[in-house]
MDTraj code that builds the backbone (N, CA, C; nanometers):
import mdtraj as md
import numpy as np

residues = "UNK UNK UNK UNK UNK UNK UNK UNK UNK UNK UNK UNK UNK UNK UNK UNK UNK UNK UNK UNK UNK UNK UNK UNK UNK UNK UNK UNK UNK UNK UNK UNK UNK UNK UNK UNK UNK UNK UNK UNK UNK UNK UNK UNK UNK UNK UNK UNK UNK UNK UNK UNK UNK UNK UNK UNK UNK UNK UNK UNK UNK UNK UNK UNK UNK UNK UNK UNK UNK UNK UNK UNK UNK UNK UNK UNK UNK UNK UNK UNK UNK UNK UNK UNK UNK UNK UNK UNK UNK UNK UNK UNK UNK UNK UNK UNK UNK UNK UNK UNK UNK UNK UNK UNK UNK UNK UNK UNK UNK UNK UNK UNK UNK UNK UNK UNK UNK UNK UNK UNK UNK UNK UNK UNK UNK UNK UNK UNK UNK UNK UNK UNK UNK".split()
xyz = np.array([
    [0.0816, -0.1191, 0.0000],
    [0.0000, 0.0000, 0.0000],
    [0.0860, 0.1256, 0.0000],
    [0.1955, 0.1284, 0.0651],
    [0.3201, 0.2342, 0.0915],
    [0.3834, 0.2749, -0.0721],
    [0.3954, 0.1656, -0.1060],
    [0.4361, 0.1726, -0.2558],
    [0.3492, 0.1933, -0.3781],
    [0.2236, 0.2136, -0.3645],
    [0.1001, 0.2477, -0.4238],
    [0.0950, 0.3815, -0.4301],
    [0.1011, 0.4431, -0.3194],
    [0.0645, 0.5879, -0.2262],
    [0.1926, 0.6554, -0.3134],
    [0.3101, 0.6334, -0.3320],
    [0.4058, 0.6825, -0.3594],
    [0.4063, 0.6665, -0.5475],
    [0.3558, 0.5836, -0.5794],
    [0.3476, 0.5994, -0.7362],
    [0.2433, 0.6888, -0.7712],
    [0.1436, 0.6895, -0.7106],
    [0.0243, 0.8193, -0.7172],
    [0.1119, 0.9144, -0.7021],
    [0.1330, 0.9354, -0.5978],
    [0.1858, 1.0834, -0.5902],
    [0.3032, 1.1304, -0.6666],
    [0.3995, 1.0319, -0.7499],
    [0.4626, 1.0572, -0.8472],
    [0.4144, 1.1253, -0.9835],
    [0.3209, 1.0397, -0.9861],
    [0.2352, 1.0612, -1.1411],
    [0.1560, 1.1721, -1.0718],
    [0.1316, 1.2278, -0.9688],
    [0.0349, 1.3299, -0.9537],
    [0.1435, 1.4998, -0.9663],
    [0.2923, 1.4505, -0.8782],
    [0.3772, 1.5411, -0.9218],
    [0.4057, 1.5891, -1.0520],
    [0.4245, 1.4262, -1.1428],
    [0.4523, 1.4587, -1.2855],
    [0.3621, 1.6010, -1.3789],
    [0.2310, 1.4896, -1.3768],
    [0.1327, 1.5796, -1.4323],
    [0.1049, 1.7348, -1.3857],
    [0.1180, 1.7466, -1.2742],
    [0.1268, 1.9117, -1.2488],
    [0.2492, 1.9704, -1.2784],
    [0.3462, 1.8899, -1.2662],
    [0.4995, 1.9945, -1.3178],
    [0.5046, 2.0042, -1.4424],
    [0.4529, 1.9162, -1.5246],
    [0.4063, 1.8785, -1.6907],
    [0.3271, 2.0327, -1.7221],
    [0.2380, 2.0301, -1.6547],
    [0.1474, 2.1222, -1.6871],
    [0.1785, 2.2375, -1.6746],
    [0.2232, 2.3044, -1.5517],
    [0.3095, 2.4297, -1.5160],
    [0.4394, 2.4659, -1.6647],
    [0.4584, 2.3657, -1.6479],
    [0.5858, 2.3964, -1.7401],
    [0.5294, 2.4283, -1.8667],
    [0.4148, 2.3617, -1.9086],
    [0.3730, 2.4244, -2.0585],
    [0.2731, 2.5632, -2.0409],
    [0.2591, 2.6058, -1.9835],
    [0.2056, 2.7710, -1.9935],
    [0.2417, 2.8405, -2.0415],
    [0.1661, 2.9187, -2.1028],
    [0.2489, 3.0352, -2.1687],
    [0.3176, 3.1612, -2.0217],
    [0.4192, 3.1914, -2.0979],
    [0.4934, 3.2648, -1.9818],
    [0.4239, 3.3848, -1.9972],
    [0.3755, 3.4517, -1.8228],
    [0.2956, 3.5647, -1.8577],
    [0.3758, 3.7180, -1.8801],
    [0.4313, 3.7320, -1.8641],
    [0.5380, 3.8068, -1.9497],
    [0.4459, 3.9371, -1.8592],
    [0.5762, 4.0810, -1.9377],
    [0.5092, 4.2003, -1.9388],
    [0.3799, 4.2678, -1.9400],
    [0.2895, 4.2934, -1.8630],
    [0.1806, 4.3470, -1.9407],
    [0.1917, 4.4511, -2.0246],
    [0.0967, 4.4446, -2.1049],
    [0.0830, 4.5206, -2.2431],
    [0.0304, 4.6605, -2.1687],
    [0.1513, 4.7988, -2.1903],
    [0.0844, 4.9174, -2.1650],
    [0.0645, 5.0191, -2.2257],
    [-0.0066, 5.1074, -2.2148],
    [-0.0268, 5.2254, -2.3016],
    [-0.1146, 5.2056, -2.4343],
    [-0.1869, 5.1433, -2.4508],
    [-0.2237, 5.0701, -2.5831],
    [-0.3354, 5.1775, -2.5846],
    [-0.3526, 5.2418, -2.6979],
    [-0.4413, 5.3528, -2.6886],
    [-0.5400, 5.3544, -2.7955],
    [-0.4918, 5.2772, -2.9006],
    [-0.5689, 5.2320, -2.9918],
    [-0.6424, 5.1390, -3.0708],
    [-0.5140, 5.0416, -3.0574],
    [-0.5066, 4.9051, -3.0266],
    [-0.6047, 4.8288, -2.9404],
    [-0.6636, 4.7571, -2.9599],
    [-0.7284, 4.6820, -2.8702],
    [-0.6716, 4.6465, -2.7246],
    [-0.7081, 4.6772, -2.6013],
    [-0.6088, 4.6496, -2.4626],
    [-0.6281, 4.5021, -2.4559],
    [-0.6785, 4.4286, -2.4982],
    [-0.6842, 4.2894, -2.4819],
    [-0.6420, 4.2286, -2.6086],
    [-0.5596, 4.2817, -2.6925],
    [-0.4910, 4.1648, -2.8330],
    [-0.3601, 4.1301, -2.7576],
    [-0.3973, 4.0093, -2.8159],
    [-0.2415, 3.8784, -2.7547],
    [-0.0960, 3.9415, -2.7888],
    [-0.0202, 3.9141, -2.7759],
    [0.0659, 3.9279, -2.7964],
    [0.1436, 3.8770, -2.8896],
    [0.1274, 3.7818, -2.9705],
    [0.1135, 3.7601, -3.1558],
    [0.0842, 3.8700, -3.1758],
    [-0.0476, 3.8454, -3.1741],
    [-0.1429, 4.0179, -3.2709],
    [-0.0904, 4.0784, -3.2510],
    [0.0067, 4.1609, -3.1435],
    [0.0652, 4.2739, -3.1438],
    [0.2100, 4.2684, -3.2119],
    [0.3025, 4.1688, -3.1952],
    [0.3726, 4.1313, -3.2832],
    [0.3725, 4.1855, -3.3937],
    [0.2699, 4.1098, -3.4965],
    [0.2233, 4.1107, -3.6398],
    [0.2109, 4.2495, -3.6743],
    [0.0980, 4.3246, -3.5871],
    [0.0695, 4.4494, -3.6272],
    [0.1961, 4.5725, -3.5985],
    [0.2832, 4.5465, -3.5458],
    [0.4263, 4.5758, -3.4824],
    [0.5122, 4.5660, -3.6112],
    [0.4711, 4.5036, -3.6380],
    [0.6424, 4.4213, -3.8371],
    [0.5251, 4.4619, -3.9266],
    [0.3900, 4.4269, -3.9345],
    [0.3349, 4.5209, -4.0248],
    [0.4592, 4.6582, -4.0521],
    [0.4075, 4.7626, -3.9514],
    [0.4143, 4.8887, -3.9720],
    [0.6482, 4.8448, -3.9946],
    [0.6747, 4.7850, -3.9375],
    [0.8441, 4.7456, -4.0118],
    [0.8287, 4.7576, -4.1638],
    [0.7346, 4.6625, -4.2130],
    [0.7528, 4.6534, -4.3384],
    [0.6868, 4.7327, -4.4262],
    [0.5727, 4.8473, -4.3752],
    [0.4802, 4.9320, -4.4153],
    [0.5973, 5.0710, -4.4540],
    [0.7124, 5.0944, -4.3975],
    [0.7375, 5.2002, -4.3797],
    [0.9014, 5.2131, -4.3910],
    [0.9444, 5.0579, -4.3916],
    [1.0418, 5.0454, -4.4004],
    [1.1149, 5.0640, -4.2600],
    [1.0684, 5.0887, -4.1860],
    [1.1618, 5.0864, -4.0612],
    [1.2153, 5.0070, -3.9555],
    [1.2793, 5.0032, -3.8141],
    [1.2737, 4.9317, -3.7141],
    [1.2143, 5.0033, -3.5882],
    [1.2081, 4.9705, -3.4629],
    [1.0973, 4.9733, -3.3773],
    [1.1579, 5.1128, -3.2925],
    [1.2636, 5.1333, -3.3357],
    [1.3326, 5.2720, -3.2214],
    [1.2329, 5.3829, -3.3385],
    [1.2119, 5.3425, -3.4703],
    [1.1214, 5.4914, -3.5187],
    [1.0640, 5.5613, -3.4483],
    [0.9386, 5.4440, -3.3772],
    [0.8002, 5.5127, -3.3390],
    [0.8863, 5.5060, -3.1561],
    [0.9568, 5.3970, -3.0693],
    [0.9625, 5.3630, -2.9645],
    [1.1048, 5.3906, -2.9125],
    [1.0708, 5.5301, -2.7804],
    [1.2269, 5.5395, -2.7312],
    [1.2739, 5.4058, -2.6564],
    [1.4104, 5.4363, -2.6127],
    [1.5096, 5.3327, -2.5191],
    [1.6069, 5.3663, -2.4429],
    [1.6798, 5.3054, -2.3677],
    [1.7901, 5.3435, -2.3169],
    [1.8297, 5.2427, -2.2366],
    [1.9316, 5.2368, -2.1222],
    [2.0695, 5.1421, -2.1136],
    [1.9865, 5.1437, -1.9719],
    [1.9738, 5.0093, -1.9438],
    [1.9360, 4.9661, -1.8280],
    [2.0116, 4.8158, -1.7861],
    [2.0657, 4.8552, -1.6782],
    [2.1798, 4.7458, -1.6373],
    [2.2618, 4.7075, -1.7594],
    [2.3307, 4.8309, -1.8131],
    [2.4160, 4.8358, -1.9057],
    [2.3904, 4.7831, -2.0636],
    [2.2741, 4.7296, -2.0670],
    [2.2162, 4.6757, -2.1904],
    [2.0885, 4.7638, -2.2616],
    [2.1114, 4.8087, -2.3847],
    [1.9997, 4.8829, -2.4338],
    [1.8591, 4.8149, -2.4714],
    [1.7513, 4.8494, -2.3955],
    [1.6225, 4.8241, -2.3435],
    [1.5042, 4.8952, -2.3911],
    [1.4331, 4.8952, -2.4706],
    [1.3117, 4.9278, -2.5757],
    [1.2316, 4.9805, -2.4418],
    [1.1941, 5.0944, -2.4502],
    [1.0379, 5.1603, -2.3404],
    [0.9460, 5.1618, -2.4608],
    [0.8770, 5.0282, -2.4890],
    [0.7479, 5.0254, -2.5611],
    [0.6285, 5.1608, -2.4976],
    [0.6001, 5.1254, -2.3852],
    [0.4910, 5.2151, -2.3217],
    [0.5316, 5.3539, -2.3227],
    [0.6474, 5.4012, -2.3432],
    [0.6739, 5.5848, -2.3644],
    [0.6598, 5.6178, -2.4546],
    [0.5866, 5.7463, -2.4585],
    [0.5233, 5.8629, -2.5530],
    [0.6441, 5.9561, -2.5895],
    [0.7448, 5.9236, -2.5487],
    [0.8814, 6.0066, -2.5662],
    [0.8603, 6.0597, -2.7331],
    [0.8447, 5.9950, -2.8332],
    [0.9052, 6.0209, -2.9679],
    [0.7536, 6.0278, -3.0659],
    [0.7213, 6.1811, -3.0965],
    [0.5966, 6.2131, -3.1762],
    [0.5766, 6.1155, -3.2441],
    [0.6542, 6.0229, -3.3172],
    [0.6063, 5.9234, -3.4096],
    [0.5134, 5.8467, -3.4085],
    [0.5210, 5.8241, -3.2424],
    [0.4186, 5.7097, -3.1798],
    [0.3159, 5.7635, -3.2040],
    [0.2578, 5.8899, -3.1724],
    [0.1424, 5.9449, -3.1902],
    [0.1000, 5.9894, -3.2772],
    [0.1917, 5.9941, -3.4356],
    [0.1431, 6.0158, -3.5665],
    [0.0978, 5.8714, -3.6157],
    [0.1593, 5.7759, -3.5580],
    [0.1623, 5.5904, -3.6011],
    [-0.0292, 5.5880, -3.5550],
    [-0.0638, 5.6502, -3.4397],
    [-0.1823, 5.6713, -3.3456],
    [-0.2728, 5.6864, -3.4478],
    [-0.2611, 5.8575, -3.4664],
    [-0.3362, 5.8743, -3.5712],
    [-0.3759, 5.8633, -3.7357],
    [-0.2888, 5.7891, -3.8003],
    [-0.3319, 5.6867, -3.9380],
    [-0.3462, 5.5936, -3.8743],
    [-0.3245, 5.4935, -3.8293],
    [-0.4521, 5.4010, -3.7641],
    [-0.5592, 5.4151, -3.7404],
    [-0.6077, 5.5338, -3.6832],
    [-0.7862, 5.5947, -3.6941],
    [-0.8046, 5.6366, -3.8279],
    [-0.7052, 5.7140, -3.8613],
    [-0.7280, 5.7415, -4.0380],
    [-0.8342, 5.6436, -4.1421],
    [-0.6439, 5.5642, -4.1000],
    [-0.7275, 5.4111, -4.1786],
    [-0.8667, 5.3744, -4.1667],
    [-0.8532, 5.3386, -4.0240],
    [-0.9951, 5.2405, -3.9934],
    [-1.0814, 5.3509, -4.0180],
    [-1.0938, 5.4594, -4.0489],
    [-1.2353, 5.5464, -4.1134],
    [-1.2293, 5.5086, -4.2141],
    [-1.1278, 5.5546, -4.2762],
    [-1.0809, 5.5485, -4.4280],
    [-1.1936, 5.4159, -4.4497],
    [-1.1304, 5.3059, -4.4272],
    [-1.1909, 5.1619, -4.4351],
    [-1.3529, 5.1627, -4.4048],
    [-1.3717, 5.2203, -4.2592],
    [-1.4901, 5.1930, -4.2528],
    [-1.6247, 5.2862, -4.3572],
    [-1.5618, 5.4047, -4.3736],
    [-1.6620, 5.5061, -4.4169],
    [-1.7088, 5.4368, -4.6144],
    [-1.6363, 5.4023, -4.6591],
    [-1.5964, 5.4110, -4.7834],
    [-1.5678, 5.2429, -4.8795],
    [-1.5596, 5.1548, -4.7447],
    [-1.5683, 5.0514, -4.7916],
    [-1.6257, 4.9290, -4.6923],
    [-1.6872, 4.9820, -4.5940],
    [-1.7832, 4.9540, -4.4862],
    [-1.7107, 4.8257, -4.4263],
    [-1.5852, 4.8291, -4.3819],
    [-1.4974, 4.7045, -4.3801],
    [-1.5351, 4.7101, -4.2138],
    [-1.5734, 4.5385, -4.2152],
    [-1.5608, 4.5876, -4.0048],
    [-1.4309, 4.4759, -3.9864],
    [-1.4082, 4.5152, -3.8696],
    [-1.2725, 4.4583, -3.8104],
    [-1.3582, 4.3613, -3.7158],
    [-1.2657, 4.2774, -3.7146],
    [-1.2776, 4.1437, -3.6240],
    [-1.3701, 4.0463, -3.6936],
    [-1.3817, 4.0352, -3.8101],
    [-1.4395, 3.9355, -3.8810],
    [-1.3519, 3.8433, -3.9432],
    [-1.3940, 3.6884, -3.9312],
    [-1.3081, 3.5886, -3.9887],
    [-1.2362, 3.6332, -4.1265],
    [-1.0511, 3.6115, -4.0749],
    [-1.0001, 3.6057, -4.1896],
    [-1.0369, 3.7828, -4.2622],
    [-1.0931, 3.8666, -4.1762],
    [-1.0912, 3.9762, -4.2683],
    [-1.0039, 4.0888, -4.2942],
    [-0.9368, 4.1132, -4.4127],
    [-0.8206, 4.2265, -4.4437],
    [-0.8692, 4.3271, -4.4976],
    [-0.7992, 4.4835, -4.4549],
    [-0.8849, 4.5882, -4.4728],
    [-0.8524, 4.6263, -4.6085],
    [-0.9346, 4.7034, -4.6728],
    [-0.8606, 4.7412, -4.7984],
    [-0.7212, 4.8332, -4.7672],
    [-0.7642, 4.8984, -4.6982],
    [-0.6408, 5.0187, -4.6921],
    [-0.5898, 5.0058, -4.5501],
    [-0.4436, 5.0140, -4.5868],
    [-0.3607, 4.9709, -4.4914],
    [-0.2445, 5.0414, -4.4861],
    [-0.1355, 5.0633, -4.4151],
    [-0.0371, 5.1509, -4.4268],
    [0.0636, 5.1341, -4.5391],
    [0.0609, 5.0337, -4.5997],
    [0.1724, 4.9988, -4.7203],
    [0.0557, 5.0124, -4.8338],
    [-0.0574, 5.0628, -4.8283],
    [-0.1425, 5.1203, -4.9466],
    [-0.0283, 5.2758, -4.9802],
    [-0.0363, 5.3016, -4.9186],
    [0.0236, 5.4415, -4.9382],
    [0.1923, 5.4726, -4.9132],
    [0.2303, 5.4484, -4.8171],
    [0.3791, 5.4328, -4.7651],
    [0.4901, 5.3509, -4.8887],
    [0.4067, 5.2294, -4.8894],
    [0.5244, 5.1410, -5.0123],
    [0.6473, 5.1514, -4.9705],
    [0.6639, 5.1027, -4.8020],
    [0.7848, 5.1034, -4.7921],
    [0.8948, 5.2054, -4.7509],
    [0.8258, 5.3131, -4.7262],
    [0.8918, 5.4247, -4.7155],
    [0.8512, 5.4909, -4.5686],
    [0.9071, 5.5099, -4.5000],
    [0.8450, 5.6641, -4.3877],
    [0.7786, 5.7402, -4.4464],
    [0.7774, 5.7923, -4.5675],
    [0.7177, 5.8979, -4.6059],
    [0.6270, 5.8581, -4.7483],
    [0.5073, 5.8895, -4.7367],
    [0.4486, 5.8198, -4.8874],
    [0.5223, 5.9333, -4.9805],
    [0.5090, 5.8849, -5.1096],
    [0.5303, 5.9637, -5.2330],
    [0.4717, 6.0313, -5.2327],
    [0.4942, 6.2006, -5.2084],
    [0.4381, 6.3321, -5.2193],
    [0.4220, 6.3924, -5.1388],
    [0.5133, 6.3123, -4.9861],
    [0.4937, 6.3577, -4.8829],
    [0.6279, 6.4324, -4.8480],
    [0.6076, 6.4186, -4.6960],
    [0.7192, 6.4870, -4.6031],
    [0.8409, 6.4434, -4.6825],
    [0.9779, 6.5569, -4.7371],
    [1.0973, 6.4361, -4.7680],
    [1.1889, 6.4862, -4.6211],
])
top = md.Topology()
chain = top.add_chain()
for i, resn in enumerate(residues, 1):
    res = top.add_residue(resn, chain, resSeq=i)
    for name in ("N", "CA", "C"):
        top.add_atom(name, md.element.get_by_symbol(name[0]), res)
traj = md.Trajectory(xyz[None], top)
């Protein structure tokens, strides 16, 4: 019976350390999100993150300041430090009018892509053609 009691509770250790161990790690919370949905995963934010990389041609210090914390340089996603963030703000509402007024596109529907998007216009560039040089 001693040796019963002790294989249970092996397999009962297993399966919970099994389980713990596969969680997703809860990481940082997501802050400042102002436009963005406050509840998209952290994929989705990803994606929509290298979107605007590849919309504009850039990397993430464009829109997001940083600096040296315990000697290693460290991304402040959540600071408003650098206007960009808040021009990135507003063509995102752009858009989604743009989209919604004109081509009645709703968001959060299966599989749905908007017509107009930041590489409609940008092509890659910070600046669309005819814009700011």
């Amino acid at each position: 019976m001693n040796k019963k009691f002790y294989v249970v509770l092996f397999l009962a250790v297993t399966v919970a350390l099994s389980i713990a161990a596969s969680a997703p790690p809860q990481g940082e919370p997501k802050r400042n999100l102002k436009v963005l949905p406050k509840n998209i995963s952290h994929e989705d934010l990803d994606k929509v993150m290298h979107g605007f990389n590849d919309a504009l041609g850039v990397k993430c210090n464009h829109c997001h300041s940083g600096g040296q914390v315990d000697g290693r340089f460290k991304m402040d996603f959540a600071s408003d430090a650098k206007p960009e963030k808040e021009m990135a703000r507003n063509m995102l509402k752009m858009t989604a009018k743009i989209n919604k007024k004109f081509f009645h596109f709703k968001a959060g529907a299966a599989d749905a892509v908007p017509p107009i998007s930041c590489m409609t216009c940008h092509n890659g560039k910070v600046h669309p053609e005819g814009g700011k040089k």
